[in-house]
Residue, then its C-alpha position, 0 to 999 in steps of 0.5 A: x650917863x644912861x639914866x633916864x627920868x624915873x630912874x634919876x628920879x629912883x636914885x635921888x628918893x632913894x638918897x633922901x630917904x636913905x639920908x633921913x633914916x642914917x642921918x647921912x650927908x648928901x654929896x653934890x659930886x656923887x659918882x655914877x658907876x652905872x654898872x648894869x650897862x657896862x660893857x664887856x671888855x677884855x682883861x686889861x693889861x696889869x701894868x695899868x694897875x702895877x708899877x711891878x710885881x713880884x713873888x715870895x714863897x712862904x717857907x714851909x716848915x711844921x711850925x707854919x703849916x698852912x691851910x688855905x689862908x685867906x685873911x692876910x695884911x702886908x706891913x712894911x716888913x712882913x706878911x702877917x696871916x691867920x693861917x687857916x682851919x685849925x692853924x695859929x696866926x703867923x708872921x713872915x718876912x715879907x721879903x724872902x718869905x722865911x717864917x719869922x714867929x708864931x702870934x699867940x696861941x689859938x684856943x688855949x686857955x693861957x696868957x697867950x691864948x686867943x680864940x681868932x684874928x679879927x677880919x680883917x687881920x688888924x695891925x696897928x704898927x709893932x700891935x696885932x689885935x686877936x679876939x680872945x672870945x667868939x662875941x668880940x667882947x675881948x682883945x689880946x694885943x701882942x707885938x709882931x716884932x718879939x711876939x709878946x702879949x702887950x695888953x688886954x683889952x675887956x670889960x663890955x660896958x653896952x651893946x650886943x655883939x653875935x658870932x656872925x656880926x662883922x668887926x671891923x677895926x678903924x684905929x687903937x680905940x674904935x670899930x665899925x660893928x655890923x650884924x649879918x642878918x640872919x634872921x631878917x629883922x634887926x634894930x640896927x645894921x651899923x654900929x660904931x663901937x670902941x674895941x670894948x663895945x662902949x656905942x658910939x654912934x648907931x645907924x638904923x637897918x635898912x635890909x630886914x625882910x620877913x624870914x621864912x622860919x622854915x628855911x632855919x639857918x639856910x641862908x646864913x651871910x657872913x659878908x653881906x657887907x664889903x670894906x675898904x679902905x682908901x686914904x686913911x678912910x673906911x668905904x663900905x658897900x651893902x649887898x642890897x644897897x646900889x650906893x658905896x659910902x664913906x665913913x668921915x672923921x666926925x662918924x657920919x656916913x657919905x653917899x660916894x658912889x652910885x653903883x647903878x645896878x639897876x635891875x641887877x640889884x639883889x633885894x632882902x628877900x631872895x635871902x628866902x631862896x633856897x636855890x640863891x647862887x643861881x639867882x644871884x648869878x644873875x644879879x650884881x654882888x661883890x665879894x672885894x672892893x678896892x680902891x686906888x689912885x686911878x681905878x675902883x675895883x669890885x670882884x664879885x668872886x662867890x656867886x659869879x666870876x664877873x668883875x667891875x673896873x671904874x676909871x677915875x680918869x675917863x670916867x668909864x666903867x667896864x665889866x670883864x667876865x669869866x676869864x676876862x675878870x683879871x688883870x692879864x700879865x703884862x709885866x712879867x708874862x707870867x700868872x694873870x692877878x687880880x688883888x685881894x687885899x692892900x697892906x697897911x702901916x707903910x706897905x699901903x702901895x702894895x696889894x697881895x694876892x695868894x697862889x697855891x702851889x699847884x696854881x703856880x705850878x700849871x702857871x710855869x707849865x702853861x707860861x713858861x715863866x718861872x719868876x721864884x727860879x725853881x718848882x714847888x711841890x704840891x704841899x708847899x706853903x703857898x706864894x705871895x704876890x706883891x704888886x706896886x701901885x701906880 
């Protein structure tokens, strides 16, 4: 690795003071990724990633209409999805993409009423899990295979949860809770809960920073906080942190990854910047983190179009920018792709990511490949594509 001395020597009081303020376990086999010195490389071909790929167009009728998704999960029959501003929650065959059913009904006072899905969408086998109130504080369970309203979950006995707090389901029964900072001072980061708010474990915040009261509601984060999950674990990644941890079966928290950003790394207190997409464009933040077998993927999407791919085989990481920052298609020669999510509950090999009609379409223009075998209007429904992991 290219550390020198006082940057080892950075890295390892960072792990020890980090591990006495979140009663972390300190790992002998940490893994440098060394990000700040990665080469530029190409986009990589897909079938390095992909055994195949293929596309569902989600069929388009008034009952489905939908408005930019951008929260969906594969399950091992269907696409499950909230639809978008001022939509419901939908679910369709993941197959041939014909709609199957609407979940609930968003904003409406009735039995089935419900406020939003959860982000990520969660889906535990026939269970989808909605927010019935904005906090978090209530649950509505219904079955993906009929539609109906199979529980509630309620009755908040501790804590506090905010709009902006990031809910992330872990199983049936609990969750990791951690609040966005938006006002730069903050007791606690992360939070394990039961779905309820019953607290059951409690890591100290090691982002705060000295708000600039001026700026107001300017910087207002809603995902300074990535993720994942690989093998039946929860990873995660803080924007401020250069570490990617994992949450292990007994609730403590392991340093896994050194991301190595060096001076890439952004600090808590740029969050005072009013003009932060600049700035961060030159900093290393991710949007997405994915895991797989072979590869760990980091897409830093929002603020610039740079992405990240650490080989677990040769241990080497490459950083692939702008219209490098894909997979090139390879497998079909149509679309470059790059996932966005994975499935769950038996489709946990399959990785999705979303085209709007008018992106296919340029996609059949500029290809020549037409891989659903006819043209979309403009209005469609988007398409899926499912990739299948090496």
């Amino acid at each position: 690795m290219r550390y020198n001395k006082i940057q080892l020597i950075t890295v390892l009081i960072s792990f020890v003071v980090t591990a006495c303020n979140h009663e972390k376990k300190i790992l002998s086999d940490l893994i440098y990724l060394n990000c700040e010195n990665a080469e530029n490389r190409e986009a990589p071909k897909l079938s390095l990633l992909l055994k195949d790929i293929r596309y569902v167009a989600l069929e388009t009728k008034d009952t489905c209409l939908l408005n930019r998704p951008t929260n969906i999960t594969l399950t091992d029959k269907y696409i499950v999805m909230d639809g978008g501003h001022e939509t419901e929650c939908f679910v369709f065959d993941k197959q041939n993409g014909k709609y199957v059913r609407t979940i609930g009904m968003r904003e409406d006072p009735g039995p089935t009423g419900y406020y939003m899905c959860t982000y990520p969408i969660y889906v535990q086998g026939d269970e989808m899990y909605l927010k019935v109130d904005w906090l978090g504080n209530k649950y509505k369970v219904f079955s993906l295979d009929n539609g109906s309203l199979l529980r509630t979950i309620d009755e908040k006995t501790e804590g506090q949860r905010w709009p902006s707090d990031y809910l992330y389901p872990l199983n049936d029964s609990t969750m990791l809770q951690y609040a966005n900072n938006r006002y730069g001072n903050r007791k606690y980061g992360l939070q394990v809960c039961t779905w309820s708010g019953n607290i059951l474990k409690k890591f100290p915040s090691l982002n705060n920073f000295k708000r600039n009261e001026a700026l107001d509601y300017t910087i207002a984060y809603h995902n300074e906080m990535n993720f994942y999950r690989y093998n039946e674990q929860v990873y995660f990644h803080e924007f401020t942190s250069d570490t990617i941890f994992r949450l292990n079966e007994s609730l403590d928290v392991e340093p896994v990854y050194v991301v190595g950003k060096g001076d890439k790394i952004p600090v808590p207190e740029l969050r005072n910047e009013v003009d932060q997409e600049t700035k961060y464009k030159k900093l290393i933040k991710f949007d997405y983190i994915m895991e797989t077998d072979h590869h760990l993927l980091m897409m830093g999407n929002r603020w610039n179009e740079v992405a990240y791919i650490y080989d677990k085989q040769t241990g080497e990481t490459s950083r692939l920018e702008e219209e490098n920052a894909t997979f090139f298609n390879d497998l079909n020669g149509f679309l470059p792709f790059w996932p966005i999510g994975r499935g769950r509950d038996g489709a946990e090999n399959e990785v999705w990511a979303l085209i709007q009609p008018d992106q296919y379409m340029e996609g059949v223009k500029a290809t020549g490949v037409n891989p659903l075998g006819f043209d979309l209007k403009f209005d469609d429904n988007p398409v899926i594509a499912i990739g299948t992991l090496k």
